[in-house]
C-alpha positions in Angstrom: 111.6 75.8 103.5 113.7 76.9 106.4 114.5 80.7 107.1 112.7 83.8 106.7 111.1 84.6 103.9 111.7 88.1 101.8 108.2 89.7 101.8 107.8 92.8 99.0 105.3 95.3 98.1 104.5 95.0 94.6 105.3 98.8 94.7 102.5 99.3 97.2 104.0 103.1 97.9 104.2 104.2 94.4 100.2 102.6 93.8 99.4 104.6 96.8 101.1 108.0 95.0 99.2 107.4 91.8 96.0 106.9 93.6 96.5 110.1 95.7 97.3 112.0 92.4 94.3 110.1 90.1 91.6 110.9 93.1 92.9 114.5 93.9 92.9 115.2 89.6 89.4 114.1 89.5 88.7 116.4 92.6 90.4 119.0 90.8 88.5 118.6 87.4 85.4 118.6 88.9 85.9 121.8 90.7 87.2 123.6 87.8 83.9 122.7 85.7 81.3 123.6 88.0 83.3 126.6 89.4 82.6 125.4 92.6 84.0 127.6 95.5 87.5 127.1 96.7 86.3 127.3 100.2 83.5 124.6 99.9 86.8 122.5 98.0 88.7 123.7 101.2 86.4 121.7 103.3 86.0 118.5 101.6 90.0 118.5 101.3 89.9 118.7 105.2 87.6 115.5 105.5 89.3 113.7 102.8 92.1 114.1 105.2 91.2 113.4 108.5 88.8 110.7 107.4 92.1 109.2 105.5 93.7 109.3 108.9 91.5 107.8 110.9 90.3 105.3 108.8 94.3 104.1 108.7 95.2 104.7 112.2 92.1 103.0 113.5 92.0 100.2 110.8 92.2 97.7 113.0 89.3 98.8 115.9 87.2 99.8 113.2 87.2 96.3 111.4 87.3 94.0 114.8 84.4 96.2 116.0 82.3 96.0 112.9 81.9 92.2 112.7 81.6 92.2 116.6 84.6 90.1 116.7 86.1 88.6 120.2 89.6 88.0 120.8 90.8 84.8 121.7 93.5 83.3 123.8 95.8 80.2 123.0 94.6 78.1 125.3 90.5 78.3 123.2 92.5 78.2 119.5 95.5 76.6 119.8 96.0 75.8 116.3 95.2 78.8 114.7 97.6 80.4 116.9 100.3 77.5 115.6 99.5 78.8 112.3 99.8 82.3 112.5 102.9 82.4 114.6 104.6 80.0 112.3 103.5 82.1 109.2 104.5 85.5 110.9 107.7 84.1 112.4 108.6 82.7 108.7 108.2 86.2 107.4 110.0 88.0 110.6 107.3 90.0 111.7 105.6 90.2 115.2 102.7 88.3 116.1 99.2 89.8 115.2 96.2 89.5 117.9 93.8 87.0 116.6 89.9 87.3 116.6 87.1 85.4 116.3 83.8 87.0 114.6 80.3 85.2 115.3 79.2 84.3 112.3 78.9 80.9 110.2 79.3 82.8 106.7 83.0 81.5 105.8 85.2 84.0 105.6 88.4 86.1 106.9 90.6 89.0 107.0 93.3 91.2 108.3 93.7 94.5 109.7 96.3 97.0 110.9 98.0 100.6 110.6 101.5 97.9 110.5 102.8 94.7 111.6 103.0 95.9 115.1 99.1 96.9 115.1 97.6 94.1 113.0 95.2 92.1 113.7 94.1 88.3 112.5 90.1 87.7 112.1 88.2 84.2 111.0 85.0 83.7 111.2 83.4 80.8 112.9 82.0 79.5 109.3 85.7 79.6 108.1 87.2 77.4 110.9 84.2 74.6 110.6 84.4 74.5 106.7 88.6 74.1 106.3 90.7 71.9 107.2 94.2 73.4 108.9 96.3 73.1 105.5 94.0 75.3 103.6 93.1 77.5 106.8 96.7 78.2 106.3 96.4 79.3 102.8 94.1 81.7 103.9 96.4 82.9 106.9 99.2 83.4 104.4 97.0 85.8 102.3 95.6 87.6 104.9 99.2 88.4 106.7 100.0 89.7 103.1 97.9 92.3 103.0 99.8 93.8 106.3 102.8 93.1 105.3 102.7 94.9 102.2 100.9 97.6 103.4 97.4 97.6 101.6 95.5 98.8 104.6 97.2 102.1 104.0 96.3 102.2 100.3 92.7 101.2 100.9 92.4 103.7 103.6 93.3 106.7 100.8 90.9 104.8 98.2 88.1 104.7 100.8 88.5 108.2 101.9 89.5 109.9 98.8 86.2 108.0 97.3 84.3 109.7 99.9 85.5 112.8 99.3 84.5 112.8 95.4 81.1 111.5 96.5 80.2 114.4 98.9 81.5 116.7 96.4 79.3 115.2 93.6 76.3 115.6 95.9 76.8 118.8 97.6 77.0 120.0 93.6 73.7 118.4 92.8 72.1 119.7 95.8 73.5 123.4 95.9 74.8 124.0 92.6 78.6 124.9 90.9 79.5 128.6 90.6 79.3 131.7 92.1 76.8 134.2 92.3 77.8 136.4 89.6 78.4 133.4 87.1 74.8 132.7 87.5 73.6 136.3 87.6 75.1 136.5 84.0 73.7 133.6 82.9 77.3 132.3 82.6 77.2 129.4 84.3 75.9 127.2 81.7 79.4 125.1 81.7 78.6 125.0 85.6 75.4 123.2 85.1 76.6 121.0 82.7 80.0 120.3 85.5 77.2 119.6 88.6 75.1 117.3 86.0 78.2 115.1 85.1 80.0 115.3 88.8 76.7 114.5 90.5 76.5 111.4 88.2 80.2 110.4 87.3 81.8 111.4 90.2 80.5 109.0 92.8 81.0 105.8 90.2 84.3 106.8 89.4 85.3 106.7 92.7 83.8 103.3 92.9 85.3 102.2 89.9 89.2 103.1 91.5 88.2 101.6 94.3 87.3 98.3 92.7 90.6 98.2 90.7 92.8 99.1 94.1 90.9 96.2 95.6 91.2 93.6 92.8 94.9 94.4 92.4 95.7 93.8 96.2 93.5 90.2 96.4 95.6 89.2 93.1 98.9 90.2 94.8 98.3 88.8 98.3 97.2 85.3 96.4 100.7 85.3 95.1 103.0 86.6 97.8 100.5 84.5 100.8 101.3 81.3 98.8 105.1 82.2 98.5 105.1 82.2 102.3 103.4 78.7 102.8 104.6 77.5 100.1 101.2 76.4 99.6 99.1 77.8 96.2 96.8 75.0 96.2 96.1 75.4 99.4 94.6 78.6 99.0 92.8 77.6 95.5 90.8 75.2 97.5 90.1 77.0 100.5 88.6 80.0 97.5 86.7 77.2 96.2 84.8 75.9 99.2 84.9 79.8 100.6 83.0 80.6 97.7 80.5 77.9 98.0 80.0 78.7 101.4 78.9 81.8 100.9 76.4 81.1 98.3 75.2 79.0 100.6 75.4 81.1 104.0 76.3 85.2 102.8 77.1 87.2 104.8 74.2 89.7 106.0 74.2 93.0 104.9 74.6 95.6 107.6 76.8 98.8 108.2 79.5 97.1 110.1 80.0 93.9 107.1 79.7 96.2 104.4 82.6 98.6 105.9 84.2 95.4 106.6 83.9 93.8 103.0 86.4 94.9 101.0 89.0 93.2 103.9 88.0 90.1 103.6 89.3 87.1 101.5 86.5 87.0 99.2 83.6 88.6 98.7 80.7 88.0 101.5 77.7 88.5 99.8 76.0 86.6 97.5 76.8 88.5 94.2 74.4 87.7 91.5 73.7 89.2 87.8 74.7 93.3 87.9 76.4 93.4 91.4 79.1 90.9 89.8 80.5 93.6 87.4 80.8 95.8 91.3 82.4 93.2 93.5 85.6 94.6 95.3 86.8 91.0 94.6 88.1 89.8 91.3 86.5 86.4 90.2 87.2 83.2 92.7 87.9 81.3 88.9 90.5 83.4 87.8 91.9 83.6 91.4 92.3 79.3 91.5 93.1 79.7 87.8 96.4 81.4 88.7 97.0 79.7 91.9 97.0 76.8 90.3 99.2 77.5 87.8 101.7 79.2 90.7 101.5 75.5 92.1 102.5 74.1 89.0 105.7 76.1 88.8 106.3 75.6 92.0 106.2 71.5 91.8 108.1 71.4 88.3 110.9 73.7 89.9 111.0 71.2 92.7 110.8 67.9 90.3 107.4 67.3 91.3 104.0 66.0 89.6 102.1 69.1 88.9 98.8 69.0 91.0 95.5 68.5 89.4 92.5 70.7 89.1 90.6 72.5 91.8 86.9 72.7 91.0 83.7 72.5 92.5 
Protein backbone atom coordinates (compact mmCIF):
# COMPACT_ATOMS: atom_id res chain seq x y z
CA UNK A 1 0.00 0.00 0.00
CA UNK A 2 2.74 2.29 -1.19
CA UNK A 3 2.02 5.95 -2.57
CA UNK A 4 -0.38 8.54 -1.66
CA UNK A 5 -3.60 7.92 -1.24
CA UNK A 6 -6.63 9.96 -3.24
CA UNK A 7 -8.66 11.51 -0.36
CA UNK A 8 -12.48 12.92 -1.56
CA UNK A 9 -15.24 14.78 -0.04
CA UNK A 10 -18.25 12.81 -0.39
CA UNK A 11 -19.50 16.17 -1.89
CA UNK A 12 -18.76 17.95 1.39
CA UNK A 13 -19.25 21.56 -0.59
CA UNK A 14 -22.50 20.84 -2.08
CA UNK A 15 -23.79 19.25 1.76
CA UNK A 16 -22.54 22.48 2.97
CA UNK A 17 -24.79 24.58 0.19
CA UNK A 18 -27.91 22.57 0.94
CA UNK A 19 -27.46 23.12 4.57
CA UNK A 20 -26.85 26.91 4.14
CA UNK A 21 -30.12 26.91 1.95
CA UNK A 22 -32.30 24.30 4.42
CA UNK A 23 -31.26 26.55 7.69
CA UNK A 24 -31.67 30.01 5.97
CA UNK A 25 -35.39 28.56 4.43
CA UNK A 26 -36.40 27.71 7.85
CA UNK A 27 -35.17 31.18 9.03
CA UNK A 28 -37.06 32.54 6.31
CA UNK A 29 -40.39 30.63 7.07
CA UNK A 30 -40.38 31.46 10.46
CA UNK A 31 -40.08 35.15 9.84
CA UNK A 32 -42.79 35.30 7.37
CA UNK A 33 -45.32 33.59 9.96
CA UNK A 34 -44.84 35.61 12.81
CA UNK A 35 -44.26 38.81 10.83
CA UNK A 36 -41.34 39.32 12.76
CA UNK A 37 -39.40 42.54 11.91
CA UNK A 38 -36.85 42.57 9.18
CA UNK A 39 -34.49 44.49 11.39
CA UNK A 40 -34.68 42.15 14.39
CA UNK A 41 -34.14 39.23 11.24
CA UNK A 42 -31.28 41.77 10.18
CA UNK A 43 -29.56 41.07 13.42
CA UNK A 44 -29.75 37.48 13.94
CA UNK A 45 -28.45 37.14 10.13
CA UNK A 46 -25.36 39.25 11.47
CA UNK A 47 -24.66 36.69 14.38
CA UNK A 48 -25.43 33.74 12.29
CA UNK A 49 -22.62 35.15 10.43
CA UNK A 50 -19.89 36.09 12.49
CA UNK A 51 -20.56 33.28 14.88
CA UNK A 52 -20.22 30.99 11.56
CA UNK A 53 -16.85 32.59 11.15
CA UNK A 54 -15.42 32.35 14.17
CA UNK A 55 -16.51 29.14 15.11
CA UNK A 56 -14.58 27.95 11.59
CA UNK A 57 -11.57 30.11 11.82
CA UNK A 58 -11.01 29.40 15.44
CA UNK A 59 -12.02 25.68 15.27
CA UNK A 60 -9.06 24.47 16.26
CA UNK A 61 -8.31 26.94 19.65
CA UNK A 62 -11.71 26.64 20.52
CA UNK A 63 -11.70 22.65 20.68
CA UNK A 64 -7.85 22.28 22.22
CA UNK A 65 -8.97 24.83 24.82
CA UNK A 66 -12.21 23.27 25.79
CA UNK A 67 -10.86 19.87 26.89
CA UNK A 68 -7.81 21.72 28.40
CA UNK A 69 -5.67 19.82 26.09
CA UNK A 70 -1.56 20.17 26.20
CA UNK A 71 0.53 19.81 23.23
CA UNK A 72 3.06 17.38 23.11
CA UNK A 73 6.48 16.99 21.67
CA UNK A 74 8.01 13.79 19.94
CA UNK A 75 10.37 13.13 22.18
CA UNK A 76 6.96 12.45 25.24
CA UNK A 77 4.78 10.51 22.31
CA UNK A 78 6.87 9.12 19.90
CA UNK A 79 4.48 6.73 18.54
CA UNK A 80 1.63 8.67 18.16
CA UNK A 81 3.66 11.00 16.28
CA UNK A 82 4.88 7.74 13.98
CA UNK A 83 1.32 7.33 13.40
CA UNK A 84 0.04 10.42 12.41
CA UNK A 85 2.91 11.43 10.22
CA UNK A 86 2.78 8.15 8.43
CA UNK A 87 -1.14 8.58 7.95
CA UNK A 88 -0.80 12.32 6.93
CA UNK A 89 2.29 11.70 4.74
CA UNK A 90 0.14 8.68 3.02
CA UNK A 91 -2.56 11.15 2.17
CA UNK A 92 -0.03 14.20 1.14
CA UNK A 93 -1.00 16.56 3.57
CA UNK A 94 1.07 18.45 6.21
CA UNK A 95 1.50 17.32 9.59
CA UNK A 96 -1.20 18.32 12.24
CA UNK A 97 0.03 19.50 15.92
CA UNK A 98 -0.93 16.80 18.25
CA UNK A 99 -2.57 17.19 21.80
CA UNK A 100 -3.03 15.41 24.65
CA UNK A 101 -6.35 16.15 26.88
CA UNK A 102 -6.36 15.06 30.64
CA UNK A 103 -8.81 12.89 30.90
CA UNK A 104 -9.17 8.95 31.25
CA UNK A 105 -12.76 8.86 29.34
CA UNK A 106 -11.48 7.22 25.99
CA UNK A 107 -11.90 9.20 23.31
CA UNK A 108 -10.47 11.53 20.32
CA UNK A 109 -10.79 14.05 17.72
CA UNK A 110 -9.70 16.47 15.20
CA UNK A 111 -9.84 20.00 14.55
CA UNK A 112 -8.85 22.68 11.98
CA UNK A 113 -10.04 25.67 9.57
CA UNK A 114 -7.66 23.17 6.91
CA UNK A 115 -4.91 20.81 6.71
CA UNK A 116 -2.45 23.47 7.42
CA UNK A 117 -4.33 24.53 10.82
CA UNK A 118 -5.47 21.10 12.05
CA UNK A 119 -4.91 19.85 14.93
CA UNK A 120 -4.71 15.89 16.35
CA UNK A 121 -6.30 15.39 20.12
CA UNK A 122 -6.42 11.84 22.20
CA UNK A 123 -7.29 11.57 25.40
CA UNK A 124 -5.20 9.92 28.04
CA UNK A 125 -8.15 7.08 28.39
CA UNK A 126 -7.76 6.46 24.57
CA UNK A 127 -3.95 5.88 24.61
CA UNK A 128 -4.12 3.34 27.80
CA UNK A 129 -7.18 1.37 26.44
CA UNK A 130 -5.74 0.69 22.49
CA UNK A 131 -3.26 -0.88 21.31
CA UNK A 132 -1.21 1.12 18.34
CA UNK A 133 -2.99 -0.85 15.37
CA UNK A 134 -6.43 0.27 16.44
CA UNK A 135 -5.07 3.76 17.80
CA UNK A 136 -4.38 4.01 14.15
CA UNK A 137 -7.83 3.34 13.07
CA UNK A 138 -8.90 5.99 15.07
CA UNK A 139 -6.06 8.39 13.62
CA UNK A 140 -7.21 7.57 10.17
CA UNK A 141 -10.83 8.71 11.03
CA UNK A 142 -10.05 11.58 12.70
CA UNK A 143 -7.47 13.05 9.81
CA UNK A 144 -10.69 12.42 7.61
CA UNK A 145 -12.71 14.72 9.01
CA UNK A 146 -9.93 17.63 7.96
CA UNK A 147 -9.31 16.36 5.02
CA UNK A 148 -12.69 16.45 3.74
CA UNK A 149 -13.52 19.42 5.20
CA UNK A 150 -16.34 18.79 7.90
CA UNK A 151 -15.12 21.35 10.36
CA UNK A 152 -16.39 23.82 7.84
CA UNK A 153 -19.79 22.22 7.55
CA UNK A 154 -20.29 21.73 11.23
CA UNK A 155 -19.26 25.19 11.87
CA UNK A 156 -22.51 26.43 9.50
CA UNK A 157 -24.76 23.63 11.28
CA UNK A 158 -23.60 24.91 14.69
CA UNK A 159 -24.08 28.44 13.93
CA UNK A 160 -26.94 28.44 11.65
CA UNK A 161 -28.62 26.24 14.63
CA UNK A 162 -28.00 29.00 16.86
CA UNK A 163 -29.39 31.41 14.90
CA UNK A 164 -32.90 29.50 14.58
CA UNK A 165 -32.77 29.10 18.37
CA UNK A 166 -32.37 32.75 19.29
CA UNK A 167 -34.90 33.60 16.83
CA UNK A 168 -37.37 31.00 18.26
CA UNK A 169 -36.77 32.54 21.69
CA UNK A 170 -36.63 36.15 21.08
CA UNK A 171 -40.29 35.27 19.37
CA UNK A 172 -41.52 33.63 22.49
CA UNK A 173 -40.36 36.24 24.70
CA UNK A 174 -41.26 39.46 22.63
CA UNK A 175 -43.73 38.33 20.21
CA UNK A 176 -44.04 38.23 15.98
CA UNK A 177 -45.50 41.26 14.29
CA UNK A 178 -45.73 44.73 14.31
CA UNK A 179 -47.58 47.11 16.10
CA UNK A 180 -50.37 47.69 13.89
CA UNK A 181 -50.86 43.86 13.20
CA UNK A 182 -51.65 43.54 16.74
CA UNK A 183 -53.58 46.81 17.17
CA UNK A 184 -56.03 45.26 14.56
CA UNK A 185 -56.16 42.20 16.10
CA UNK A 186 -54.51 40.75 12.95
CA UNK A 187 -51.92 39.01 14.26
CA UNK A 188 -53.58 35.92 15.03
CA UNK A 189 -51.39 33.99 12.31
CA UNK A 190 -48.37 35.75 14.30
CA UNK A 191 -49.23 34.06 17.45
CA UNK A 192 -49.81 30.98 16.07
CA UNK A 193 -46.01 31.55 13.98
CA UNK A 194 -44.21 32.53 17.67
CA UNK A 195 -46.15 29.28 19.32
CA UNK A 196 -44.73 26.80 16.57
CA UNK A 197 -41.09 28.74 16.06
CA UNK A 198 -40.57 28.98 19.83
CA UNK A 199 -41.23 25.12 19.92
CA UNK A 200 -40.13 23.71 16.50
CA UNK A 201 -37.57 25.94 15.69
CA UNK A 202 -34.96 25.14 18.18
CA UNK A 203 -35.43 21.04 17.65
CA UNK A 204 -35.32 21.40 14.13
CA UNK A 205 -32.15 22.91 14.26
CA UNK A 206 -31.10 20.04 16.45
CA UNK A 207 -32.55 17.56 14.33
CA UNK A 208 -30.10 19.00 11.10
CA UNK A 209 -27.56 19.03 13.24
CA UNK A 210 -27.78 15.50 14.19
CA UNK A 211 -28.11 14.33 10.50
CA UNK A 212 -24.84 16.61 9.43
CA UNK A 213 -23.12 14.90 12.30
CA UNK A 214 -24.24 11.24 11.63
CA UNK A 215 -23.46 11.61 7.91
CA UNK A 216 -19.78 12.84 8.55
CA UNK A 217 -18.92 9.84 11.42
CA UNK A 218 -20.37 7.36 8.66
CA UNK A 219 -18.07 8.92 5.90
CA UNK A 220 -14.92 9.36 7.84
CA UNK A 221 -15.38 5.48 9.01
CA UNK A 222 -15.05 4.70 5.39
CA UNK A 223 -12.57 7.13 3.88
CA UNK A 224 -10.13 6.73 7.58
CA UNK A 225 -10.14 2.98 6.88
CA UNK A 226 -9.32 3.43 3.09
CA UNK A 227 -6.15 5.31 4.28
CA UNK A 228 -5.00 2.55 6.76
CA UNK A 229 -6.13 0.14 5.02
CA UNK A 230 -7.36 -0.95 8.26
CA UNK A 231 -11.55 -1.31 8.80
CA UNK A 232 -11.30 -3.63 11.52
CA UNK A 233 -9.07 -1.78 13.09
CA UNK A 234 -11.36 0.96 13.67
CA UNK A 235 -14.42 -1.56 14.40
CA UNK A 236 -12.58 -2.68 17.48
CA UNK A 237 -11.19 0.45 18.69
CA UNK A 238 -15.42 1.64 18.46
CA UNK A 239 -16.05 -1.40 20.33
CA UNK A 240 -13.75 -1.02 23.42
CA UNK A 241 -14.28 3.09 22.85
CA UNK A 242 -17.72 2.49 23.60
CA UNK A 243 -17.25 0.35 26.54
CA UNK A 244 -15.02 2.67 27.87
CA UNK A 245 -17.21 5.19 28.07
CA UNK A 246 -19.97 3.42 29.74
CA UNK A 247 -17.62 2.81 32.01
CA UNK A 248 -15.74 6.22 32.46
CA UNK A 249 -18.11 9.22 30.40
CA UNK A 250 -16.96 11.88 29.90
CA UNK A 251 -18.22 14.76 32.36
CA UNK A 252 -20.56 17.09 31.28
CA UNK A 253 -19.28 20.72 31.25
CA UNK A 254 -19.33 23.73 28.73
CA UNK A 255 -16.02 23.04 27.20
CA UNK A 256 -16.95 18.76 26.44
CA UNK A 257 -20.27 19.45 25.45
CA UNK A 258 -18.96 22.21 22.73
CA UNK A 259 -16.34 19.66 22.10
CA UNK A 260 -18.72 16.56 21.61
CA UNK A 261 -19.84 16.53 18.40
CA UNK A 262 -15.78 16.27 17.29
CA UNK A 263 -15.04 13.42 18.78
CA UNK A 264 -14.96 9.83 17.54
CA UNK A 265 -17.92 8.72 19.39
CA UNK A 266 -20.11 9.92 21.67
CA UNK A 267 -18.74 10.90 25.32
CA UNK A 268 -21.42 10.66 27.45
CA UNK A 269 -23.10 7.89 28.68
CA UNK A 270 -26.30 7.97 26.47
CA UNK A 271 -29.12 6.04 27.94
CA UNK A 272 -33.03 5.57 27.15
CA UNK A 273 -34.32 9.18 25.35
CA UNK A 274 -30.93 10.89 24.91
CA UNK A 275 -30.07 7.92 22.43
CA UNK A 276 -32.68 9.00 19.77
CA UNK A 277 -30.38 12.84 20.31
CA UNK A 278 -26.84 11.51 20.10
CA UNK A 279 -24.76 13.49 17.42
CA UNK A 280 -23.26 10.04 16.82
CA UNK A 281 -24.95 7.29 14.80
CA UNK A 282 -25.01 3.81 16.66
CA UNK A 283 -21.34 2.23 17.54
CA UNK A 284 -23.32 -1.32 16.10
CA UNK A 285 -24.10 -0.08 12.86
CA UNK A 286 -20.75 1.73 12.67
CA UNK A 287 -18.63 -1.93 13.27
CA UNK A 288 -21.55 -3.37 11.27
CA UNK A 289 -20.35 -1.59 8.13
CA UNK A 290 -16.66 -1.60 8.93
CA UNK A 291 -16.74 -4.92 9.12
CA UNK A 292 -18.28 -5.60 6.07
CA UNK A 293 -15.71 -2.78 4.38
CA UNK A 294 -12.96 -5.36 5.74
CA UNK A 295 -14.53 -8.11 4.12
CA UNK A 296 -14.35 -6.51 0.72
CA UNK A 297 -11.25 -5.50 1.25
CA UNK A 298 -9.74 -9.20 2.14
CA UNK A 299 -11.84 -11.01 -0.73
CA UNK A 300 -10.45 -8.35 -3.21
CA UNK A 301 -7.08 -9.20 -1.89
CA UNK A 302 -7.65 -13.21 -1.82
CA UNK A 303 -7.89 -13.17 1.81
CA UNK A 304 -10.00 -14.98 4.67
CA UNK A 305 -12.62 -12.52 5.58
CA UNK A 306 -12.10 -11.46 9.32
CA UNK A 307 -14.50 -12.53 11.92
CA UNK A 308 -16.88 -10.67 14.12
CA UNK A 309 -16.11 -7.76 16.38
CA UNK A 310 -18.28 -7.77 19.47
CA UNK A 311 -18.17 -7.14 22.94
Amino acid sequence: MDGKLKVHGHYNGLKTTLLFAIMWGIIMLIWALTGARSGTLGVYILIGLATTFASYWFSDRIAIASMHAQPVSEREAPGLYRIVRELSQRAGKPMPRIYIAPTESPNAFATGRNERHAAVCCTQGILRMLDEREVRGVLGHELMHVYNHDILTSAVASAMATVITYLGYSLMYFGGGDSRDRDSGSGGLGIIGVLVSSILAPLGASLIQMAISRTREFDADEDGSRLTGDPAALASALNKITAGVEYSPMPKTAGTQSAAALMIANPFSSEGFSRLFSTHPPTADRISRLMQMAQEMQLSQGQQPAGRVGR
